[in-house]
VOPAGU-2260 file (C-alpha; in pm, 1 decimal, decimal comma):
REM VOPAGU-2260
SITE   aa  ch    i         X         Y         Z
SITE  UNK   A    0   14225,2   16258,7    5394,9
SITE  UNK   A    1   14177,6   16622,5    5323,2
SITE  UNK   A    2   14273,9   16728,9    5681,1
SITE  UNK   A    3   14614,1   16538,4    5598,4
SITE  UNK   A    4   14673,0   16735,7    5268,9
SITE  UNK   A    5   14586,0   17048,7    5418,4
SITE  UNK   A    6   14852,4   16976,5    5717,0
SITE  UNK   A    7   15085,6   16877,1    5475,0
SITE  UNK   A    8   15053,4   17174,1    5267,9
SITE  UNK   A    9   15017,1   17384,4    5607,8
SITE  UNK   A   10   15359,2   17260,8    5723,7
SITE  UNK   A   11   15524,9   17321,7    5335,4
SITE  UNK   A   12   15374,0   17664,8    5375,9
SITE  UNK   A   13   15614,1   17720,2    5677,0
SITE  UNK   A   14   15884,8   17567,4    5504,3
SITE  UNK   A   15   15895,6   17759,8    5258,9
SITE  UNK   A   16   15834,4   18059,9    5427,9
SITE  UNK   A   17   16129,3   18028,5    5632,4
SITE  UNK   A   18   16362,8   17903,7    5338,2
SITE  UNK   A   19   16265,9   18279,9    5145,5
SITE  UNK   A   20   16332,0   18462,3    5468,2
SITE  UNK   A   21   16653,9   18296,3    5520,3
SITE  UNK   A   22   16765,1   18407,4    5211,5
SITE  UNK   A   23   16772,0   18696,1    5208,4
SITE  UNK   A   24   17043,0   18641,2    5512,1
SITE  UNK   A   25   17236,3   18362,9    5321,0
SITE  UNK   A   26   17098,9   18143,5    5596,5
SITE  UNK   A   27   16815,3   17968,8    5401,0
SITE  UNK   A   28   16917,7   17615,0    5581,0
SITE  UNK   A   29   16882,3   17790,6    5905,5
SITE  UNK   A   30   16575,9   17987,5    5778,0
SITE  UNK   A   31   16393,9   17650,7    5651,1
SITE  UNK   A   32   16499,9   17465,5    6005,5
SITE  UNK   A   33   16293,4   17809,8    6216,3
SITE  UNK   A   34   15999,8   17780,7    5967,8
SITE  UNK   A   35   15974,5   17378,0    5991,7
SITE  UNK   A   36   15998,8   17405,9    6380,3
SITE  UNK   A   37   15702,0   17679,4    6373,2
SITE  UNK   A   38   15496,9   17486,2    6147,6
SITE  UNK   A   39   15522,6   17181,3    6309,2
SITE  UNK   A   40   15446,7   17369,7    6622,9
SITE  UNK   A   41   15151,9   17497,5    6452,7
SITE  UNK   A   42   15064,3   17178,8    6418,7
SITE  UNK   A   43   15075,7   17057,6    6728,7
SITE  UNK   A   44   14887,2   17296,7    6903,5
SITE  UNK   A   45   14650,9   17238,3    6642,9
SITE  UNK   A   46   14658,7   16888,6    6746,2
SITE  UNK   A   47   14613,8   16977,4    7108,7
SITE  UNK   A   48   14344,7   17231,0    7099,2
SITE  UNK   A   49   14149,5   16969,8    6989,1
SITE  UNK   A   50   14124,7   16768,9    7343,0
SITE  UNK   A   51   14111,9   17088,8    7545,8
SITE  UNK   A   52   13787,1   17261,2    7608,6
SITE  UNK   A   53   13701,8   17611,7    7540,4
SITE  UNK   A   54   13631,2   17672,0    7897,9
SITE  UNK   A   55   13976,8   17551,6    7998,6
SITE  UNK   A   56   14225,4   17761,4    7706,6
SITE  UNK   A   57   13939,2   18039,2    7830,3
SITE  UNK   A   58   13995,6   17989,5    8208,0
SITE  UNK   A   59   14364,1   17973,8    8187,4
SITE  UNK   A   60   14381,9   18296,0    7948,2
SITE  UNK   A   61   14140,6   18516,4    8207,7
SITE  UNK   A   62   14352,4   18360,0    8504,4
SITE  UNK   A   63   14732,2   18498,2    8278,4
SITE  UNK   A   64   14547,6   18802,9    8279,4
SITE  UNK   A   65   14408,9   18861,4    8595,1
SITE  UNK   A   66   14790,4   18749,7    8766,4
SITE  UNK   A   67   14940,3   18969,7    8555,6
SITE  UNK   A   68   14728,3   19329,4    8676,1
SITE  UNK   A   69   14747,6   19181,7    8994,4
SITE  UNK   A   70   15091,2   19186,7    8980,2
SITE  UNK   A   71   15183,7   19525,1    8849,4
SITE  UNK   A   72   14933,6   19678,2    9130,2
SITE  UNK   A   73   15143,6   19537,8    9365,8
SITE  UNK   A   74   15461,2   19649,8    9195,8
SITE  UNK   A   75   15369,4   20007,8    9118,8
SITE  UNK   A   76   15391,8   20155,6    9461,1
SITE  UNK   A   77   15745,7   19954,1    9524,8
SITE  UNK   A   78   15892,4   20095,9    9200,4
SITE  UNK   A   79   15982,9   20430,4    9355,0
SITE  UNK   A   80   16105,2   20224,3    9687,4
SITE  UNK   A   81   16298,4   19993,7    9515,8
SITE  UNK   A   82   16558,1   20105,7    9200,0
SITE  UNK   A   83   16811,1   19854,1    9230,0
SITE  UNK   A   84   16740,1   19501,6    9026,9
SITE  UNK   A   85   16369,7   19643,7    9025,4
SITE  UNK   A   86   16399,5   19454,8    8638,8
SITE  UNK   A   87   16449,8   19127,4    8781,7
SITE  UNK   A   88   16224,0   19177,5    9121,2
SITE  UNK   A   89   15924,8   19292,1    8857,2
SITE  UNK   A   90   16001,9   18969,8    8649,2
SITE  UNK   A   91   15983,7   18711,1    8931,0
SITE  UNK   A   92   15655,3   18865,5    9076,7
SITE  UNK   A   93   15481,8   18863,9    8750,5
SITE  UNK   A   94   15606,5   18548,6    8691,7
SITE  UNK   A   95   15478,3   18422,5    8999,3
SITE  UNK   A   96   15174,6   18575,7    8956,7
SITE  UNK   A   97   15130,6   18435,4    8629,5
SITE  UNK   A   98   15168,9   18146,0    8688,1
SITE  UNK   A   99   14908,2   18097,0    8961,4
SITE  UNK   A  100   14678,9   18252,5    8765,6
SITE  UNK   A  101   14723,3   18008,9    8486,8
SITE  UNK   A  102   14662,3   17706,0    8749,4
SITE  UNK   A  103   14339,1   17865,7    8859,5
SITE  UNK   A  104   14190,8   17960,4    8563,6
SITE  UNK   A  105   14292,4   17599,7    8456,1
SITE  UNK   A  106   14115,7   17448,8    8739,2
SITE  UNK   A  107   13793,0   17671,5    8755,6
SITE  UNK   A  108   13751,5   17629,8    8377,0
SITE  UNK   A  109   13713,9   17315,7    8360,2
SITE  UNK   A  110   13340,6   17299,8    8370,2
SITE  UNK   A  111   13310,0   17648,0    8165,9
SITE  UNK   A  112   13100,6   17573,3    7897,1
SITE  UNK   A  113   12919,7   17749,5    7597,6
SITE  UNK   A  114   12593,9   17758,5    7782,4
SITE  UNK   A  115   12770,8   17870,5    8068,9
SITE  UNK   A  116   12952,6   18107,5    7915,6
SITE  UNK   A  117   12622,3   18260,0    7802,7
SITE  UNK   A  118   12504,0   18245,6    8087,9
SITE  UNK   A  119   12741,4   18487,4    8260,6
SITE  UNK   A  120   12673,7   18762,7    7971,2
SITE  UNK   A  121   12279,6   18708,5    8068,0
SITE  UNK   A  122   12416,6   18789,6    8404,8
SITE  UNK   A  123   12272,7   18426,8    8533,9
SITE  UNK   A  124   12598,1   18320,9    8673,9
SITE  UNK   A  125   12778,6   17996,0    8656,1
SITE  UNK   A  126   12674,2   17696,4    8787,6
SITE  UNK   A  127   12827,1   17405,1    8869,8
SITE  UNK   A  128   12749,5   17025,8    8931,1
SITE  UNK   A  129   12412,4   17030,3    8726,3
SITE  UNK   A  130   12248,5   16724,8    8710,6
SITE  UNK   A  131   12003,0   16601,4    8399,6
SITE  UNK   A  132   11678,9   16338,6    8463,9
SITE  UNK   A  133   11640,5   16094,8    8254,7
SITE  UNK   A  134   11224,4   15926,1    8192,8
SITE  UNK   A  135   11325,6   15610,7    8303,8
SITE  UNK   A  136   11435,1   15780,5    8654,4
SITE  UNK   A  137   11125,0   15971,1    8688,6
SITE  UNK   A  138   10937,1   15712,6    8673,6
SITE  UNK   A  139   11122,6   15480,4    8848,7
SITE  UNK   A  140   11033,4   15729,0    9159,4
SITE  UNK   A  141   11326,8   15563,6    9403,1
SITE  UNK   A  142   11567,6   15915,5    9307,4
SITE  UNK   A  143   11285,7   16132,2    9488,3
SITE  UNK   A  144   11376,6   15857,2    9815,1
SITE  UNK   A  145   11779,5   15914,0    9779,9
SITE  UNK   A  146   11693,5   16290,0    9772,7
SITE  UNK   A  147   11526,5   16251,1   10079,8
SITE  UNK   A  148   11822,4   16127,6   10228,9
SITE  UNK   A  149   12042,5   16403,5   10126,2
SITE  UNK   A  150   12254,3   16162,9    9941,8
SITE  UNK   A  151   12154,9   16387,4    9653,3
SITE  UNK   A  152   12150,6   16736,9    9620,5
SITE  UNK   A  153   12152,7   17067,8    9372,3
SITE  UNK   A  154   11980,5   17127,2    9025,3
SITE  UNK   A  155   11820,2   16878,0    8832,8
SITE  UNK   A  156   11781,8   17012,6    8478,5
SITE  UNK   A  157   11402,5   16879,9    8322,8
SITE  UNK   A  158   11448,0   16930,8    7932,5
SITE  UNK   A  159   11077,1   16992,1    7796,8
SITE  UNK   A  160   11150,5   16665,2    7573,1
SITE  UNK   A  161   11178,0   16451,8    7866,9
SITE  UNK   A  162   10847,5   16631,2    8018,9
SITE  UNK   A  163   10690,5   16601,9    7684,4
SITE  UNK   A  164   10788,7   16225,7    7675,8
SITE  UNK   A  165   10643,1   16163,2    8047,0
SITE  UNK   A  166   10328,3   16355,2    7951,2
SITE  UNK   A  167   10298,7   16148,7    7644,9
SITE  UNK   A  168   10334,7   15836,0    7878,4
SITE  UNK   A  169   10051,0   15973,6    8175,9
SITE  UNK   A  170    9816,5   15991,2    7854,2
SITE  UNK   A  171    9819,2   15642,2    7665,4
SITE  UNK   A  172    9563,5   15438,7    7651,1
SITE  UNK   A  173    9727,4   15125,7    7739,2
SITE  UNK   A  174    9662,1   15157,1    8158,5
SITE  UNK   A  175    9981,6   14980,7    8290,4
SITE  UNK   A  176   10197,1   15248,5    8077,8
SITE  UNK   A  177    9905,6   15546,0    8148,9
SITE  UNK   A  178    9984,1   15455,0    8528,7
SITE  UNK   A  179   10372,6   15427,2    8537,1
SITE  UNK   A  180   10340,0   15829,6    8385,2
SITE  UNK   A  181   10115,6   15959,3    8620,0
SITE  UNK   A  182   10369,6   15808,8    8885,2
SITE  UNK   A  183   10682,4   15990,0    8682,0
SITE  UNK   A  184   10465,6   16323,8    8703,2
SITE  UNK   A  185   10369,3   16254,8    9103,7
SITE  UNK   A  186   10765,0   16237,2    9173,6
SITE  UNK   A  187   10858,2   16491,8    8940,2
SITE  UNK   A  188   10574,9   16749,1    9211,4
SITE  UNK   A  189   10744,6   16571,0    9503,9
SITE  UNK   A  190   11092,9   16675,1    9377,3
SITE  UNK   A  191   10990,2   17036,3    9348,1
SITE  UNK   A  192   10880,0   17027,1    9722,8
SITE  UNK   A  193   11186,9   16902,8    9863,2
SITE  UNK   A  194   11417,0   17254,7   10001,9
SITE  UNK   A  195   11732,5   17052,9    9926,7
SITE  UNK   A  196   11686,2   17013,6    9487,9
SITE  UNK   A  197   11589,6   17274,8    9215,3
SITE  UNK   A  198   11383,8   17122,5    8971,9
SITE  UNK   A  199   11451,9   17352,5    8644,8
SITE  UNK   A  200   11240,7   17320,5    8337,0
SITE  UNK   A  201   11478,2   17386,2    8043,6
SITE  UNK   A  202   11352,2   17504,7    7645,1
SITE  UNK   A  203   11662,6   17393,1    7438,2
SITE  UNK   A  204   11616,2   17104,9    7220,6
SITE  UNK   A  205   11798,2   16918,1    6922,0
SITE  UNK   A  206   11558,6   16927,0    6645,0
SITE  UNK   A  207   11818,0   16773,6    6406,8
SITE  UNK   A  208   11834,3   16481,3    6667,1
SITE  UNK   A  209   11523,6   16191,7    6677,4
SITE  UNK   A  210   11583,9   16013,8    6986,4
SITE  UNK   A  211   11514,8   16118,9    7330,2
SITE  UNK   A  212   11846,0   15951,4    7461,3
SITE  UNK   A  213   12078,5   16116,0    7199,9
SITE  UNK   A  214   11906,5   16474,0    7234,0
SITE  UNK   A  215   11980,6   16443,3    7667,1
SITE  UNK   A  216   12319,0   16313,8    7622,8
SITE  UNK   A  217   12384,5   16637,3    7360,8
SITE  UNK   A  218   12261,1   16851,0    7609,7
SITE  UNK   A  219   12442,8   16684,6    7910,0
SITE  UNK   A  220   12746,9   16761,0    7700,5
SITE  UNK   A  221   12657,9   17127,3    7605,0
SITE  UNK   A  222   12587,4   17231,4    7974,2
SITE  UNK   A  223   12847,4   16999,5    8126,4
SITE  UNK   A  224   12574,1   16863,0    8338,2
SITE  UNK   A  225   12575,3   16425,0    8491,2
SITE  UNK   A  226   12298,5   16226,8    8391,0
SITE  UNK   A  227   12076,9   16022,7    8627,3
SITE  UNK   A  228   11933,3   15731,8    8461,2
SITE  UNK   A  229   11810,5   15323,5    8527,2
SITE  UNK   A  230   11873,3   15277,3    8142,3
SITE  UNK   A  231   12144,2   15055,1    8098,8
SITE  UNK   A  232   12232,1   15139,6    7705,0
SITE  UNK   A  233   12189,9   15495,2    7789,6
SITE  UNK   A  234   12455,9   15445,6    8028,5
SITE  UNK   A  235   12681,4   15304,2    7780,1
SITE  UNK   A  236   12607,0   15538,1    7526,0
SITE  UNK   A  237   12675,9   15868,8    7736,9
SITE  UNK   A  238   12999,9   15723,0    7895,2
SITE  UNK   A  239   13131,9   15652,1    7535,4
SITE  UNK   A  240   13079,0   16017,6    7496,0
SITE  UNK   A  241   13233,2   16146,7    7784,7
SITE  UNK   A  242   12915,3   16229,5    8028,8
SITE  UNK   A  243   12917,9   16142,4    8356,0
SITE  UNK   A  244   12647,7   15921,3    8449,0
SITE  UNK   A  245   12472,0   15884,4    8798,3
SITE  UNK   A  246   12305,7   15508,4    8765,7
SITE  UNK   A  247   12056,8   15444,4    9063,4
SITE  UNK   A  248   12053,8   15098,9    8954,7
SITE  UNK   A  249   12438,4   15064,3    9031,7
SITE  UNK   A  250   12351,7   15274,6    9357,2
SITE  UNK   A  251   12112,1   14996,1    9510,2
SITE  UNK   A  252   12354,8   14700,7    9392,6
SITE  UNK   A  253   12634,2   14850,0    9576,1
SITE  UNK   A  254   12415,3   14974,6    9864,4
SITE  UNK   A  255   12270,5   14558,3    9932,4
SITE  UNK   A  256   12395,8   14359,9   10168,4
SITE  UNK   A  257   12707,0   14170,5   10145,0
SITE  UNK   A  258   12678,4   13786,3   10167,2
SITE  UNK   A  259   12992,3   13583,7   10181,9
SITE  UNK   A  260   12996,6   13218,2   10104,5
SITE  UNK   A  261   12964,7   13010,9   10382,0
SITE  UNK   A  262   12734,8   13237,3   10534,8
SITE  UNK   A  263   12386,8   13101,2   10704,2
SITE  UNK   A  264   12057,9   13275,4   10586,8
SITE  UNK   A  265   11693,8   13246,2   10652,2
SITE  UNK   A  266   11471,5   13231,2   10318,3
SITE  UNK   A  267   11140,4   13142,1   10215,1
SITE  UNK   A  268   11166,7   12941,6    9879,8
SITE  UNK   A  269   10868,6   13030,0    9693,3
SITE  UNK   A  270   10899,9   12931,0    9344,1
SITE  UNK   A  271   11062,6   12671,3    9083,4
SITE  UNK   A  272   11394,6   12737,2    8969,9
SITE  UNK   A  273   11484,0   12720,3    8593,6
SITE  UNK   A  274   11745,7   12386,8    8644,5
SITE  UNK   A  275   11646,6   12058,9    8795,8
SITE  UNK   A  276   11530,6   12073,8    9157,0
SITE  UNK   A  277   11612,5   12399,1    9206,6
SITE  UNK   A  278   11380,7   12662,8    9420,8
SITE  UNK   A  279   11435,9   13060,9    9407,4
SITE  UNK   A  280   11366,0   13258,1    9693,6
SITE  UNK   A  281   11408,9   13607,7    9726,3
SITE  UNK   A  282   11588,5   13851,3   10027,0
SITE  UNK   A  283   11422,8   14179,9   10163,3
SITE  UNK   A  284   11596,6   14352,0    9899,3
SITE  UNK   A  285   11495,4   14193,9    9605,2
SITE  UNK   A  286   11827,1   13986,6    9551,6
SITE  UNK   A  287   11731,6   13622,7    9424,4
SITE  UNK   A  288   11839,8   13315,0    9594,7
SITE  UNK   A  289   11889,8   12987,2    9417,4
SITE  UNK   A  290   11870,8   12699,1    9660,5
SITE  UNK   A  291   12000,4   12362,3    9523,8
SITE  UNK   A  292   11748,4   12072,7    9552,4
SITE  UNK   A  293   11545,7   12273,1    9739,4
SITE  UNK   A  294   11222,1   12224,6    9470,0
SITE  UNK   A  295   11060,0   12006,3    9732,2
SITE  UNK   A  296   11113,9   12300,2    9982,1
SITE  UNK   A  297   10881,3   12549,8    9777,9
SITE  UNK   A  298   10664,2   12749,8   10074,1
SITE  UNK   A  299   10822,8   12672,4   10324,7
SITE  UNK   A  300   11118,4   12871,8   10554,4
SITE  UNK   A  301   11433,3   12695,0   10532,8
SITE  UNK   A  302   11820,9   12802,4   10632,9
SITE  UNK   A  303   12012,7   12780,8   10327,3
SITE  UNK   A  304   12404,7   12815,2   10338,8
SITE  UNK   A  305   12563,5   13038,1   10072,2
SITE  UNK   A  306   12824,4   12862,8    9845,5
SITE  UNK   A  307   12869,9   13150,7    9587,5
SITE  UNK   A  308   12760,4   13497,5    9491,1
SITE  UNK   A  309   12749,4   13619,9    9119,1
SITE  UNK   A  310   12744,6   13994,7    9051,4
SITE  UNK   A  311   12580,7   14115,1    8739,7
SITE  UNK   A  312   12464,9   14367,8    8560,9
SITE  UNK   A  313   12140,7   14291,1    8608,7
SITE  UNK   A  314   12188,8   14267,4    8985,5
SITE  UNK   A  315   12315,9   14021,2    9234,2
SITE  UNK   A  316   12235,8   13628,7    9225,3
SITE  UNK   A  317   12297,5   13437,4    9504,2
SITE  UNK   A  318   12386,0   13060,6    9453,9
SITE  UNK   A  319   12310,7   12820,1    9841,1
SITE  UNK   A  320   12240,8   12505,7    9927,2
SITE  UNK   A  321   12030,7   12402,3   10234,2
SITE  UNK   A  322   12238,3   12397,9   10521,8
SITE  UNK   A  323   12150,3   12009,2   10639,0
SITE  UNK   A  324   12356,6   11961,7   10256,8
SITE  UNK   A  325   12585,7   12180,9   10327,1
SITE  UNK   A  326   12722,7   12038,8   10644,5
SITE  UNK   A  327   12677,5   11707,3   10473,7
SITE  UNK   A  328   12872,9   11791,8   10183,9
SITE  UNK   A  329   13201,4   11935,0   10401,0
């Protein structure tokens, strides 16, 4: 409410302003009209500002500038060669010149950011397409596999909270936990053997912010970096705030297999199902099976005939019926 009163009274400043200064031309109609159209122009780039980053109105200033000396370079030795409409040759070049500037500087600062900008003046240079790990991703281990395979490449950014959380992990004293740390550190020394990543250890923290998960989606945002995570809310939470998110999850579901109803499979049923008669079997992959009346089935290797596929969050289900049903049933 107080940002509305002070636009208000921002835009009746203007107002006003141009009402006096028309006056004192007996155009104070005309005056008011010039100093509402510059206060509500005020107002709109105020408006605006707000969904542009600093490394864009940056990028696109730097870019205006450097089209603009570019420009007169060219023009100074022509000025002595060319007097006539030299005014009007000079304005299209700059113009020109300008212009693609402006689109450049637009385009390259896009992912100028505070940190980065810091980082030039420490004379680190810019970097691009950084890429943040998340605990449940260490330890998880299957990112240091996709790696392998090139899929994945660059800087992954290791904030000490996340090694500090790991650590914490490697020394509890419950054993399943103590063990699924001492894995996250294991991949964490694989990463920083493979020639295609940069594992960087990074100081800055949020000390203002409690949660592991809100302090690496502030700092995804401050260095513009993607975060790579299994964490499903995580995910949530750092799309609803603008960072892009790498899920290796997602990766695997969209990597498996695609069965298509109808489709004959070999499985071996090995457990109950949750509904009457039904057995659960599982492919190489990991994706369940539910086979219909197949209960009686349960170790054994049957050929089961696909009759729908259900794609979750969670994963992929597949839903089959044994294939002696199936041809009975059509």
């Amino acid at each position: 409410m107080a940002f509305i009163i002070l636009r208000i009274g921002l835009f009746a400043i203007f107002l006003s302003a141009g009402y006096l200064l028309g006056g004192k031309y007996d155009s104070q109609i005309i005056g008011a009209v010039w100093g509402a159209a510059i206060g509500a122009l005020a107002l709109l780039t105020e408006a605006v500002s707000k969904k542009i980053s600093l490394g864009i109105v940056i990028g696109g200033v730097f870019g205006m500038s450097m089209g603009l000396v570019l420009a007169n370079l060219l023009l100074f030795p022509l000025k002595a060669v060319i007097s006539r409409d030299f005014v009007t040759i000079a304005f299209v070049v700059n113009a020109l010149f300008v212009y693609t500037g402006l689109l450049v500087g637009l385009k390259r600062g896009k992912g100028l950011t505070i940190s980065g900008i810091l980082r030039l003046f420490k004379g680190q240079g810019f970097e691009e397409n950084l890429k943040l790990l998340d605990t449940s991703v260490i330890i998880d281990g299957r990112i240091a596999d996709v790696c392998e395979t090139g899929f994945i490449e660059g800087i992954f950014i290791l904030p000490q909270f996340i090694l500090q959380e790991l650590q914490y992990i490697a020394d509890s004293p419950d054993s399943l936990k103590r063990a699924r740390g001492r894995r996250g550190l294991d991949v964490l020394h694989k990463l920083q053997k493979m020639s295609n990543v940069t594992v960087r250890i990074v100081d800055e923290d949020f000390p203002k912010i409690r949660e592991v998960d809100a302090k690496l989606v502030a700092l995804a945002r401050v260095i513009d970096a993607k975060v790579i995570t299994n964490d499903f809310n995580l995910n949530k939470v750092a799309e609803l705030q603008g960072v892009a998110v790498l899920n290796i999850h997602e990766l695997a579901n969209a990597l498996k297999p695609v069965v298509l109803p109808g489709e004959t499979i070999k499985v071996f049923v090995i457990k109950e199902g949750k509904e009457h008669n039904q057995g659960v079997a599982y492919l190489d992959d990991g994706t369940m099976v539910v086979v219909e009346n197949a209960r009686k089935l349960i170790g054994k290797n049957v050929d089961v005939t696909v009759t729908s596929v259900l794609q979750t969050t969670a994963g992929r289900m597949i839903f089959s019926k044994t294939k002696e049903e199936y041809d009975r049933e059509s």
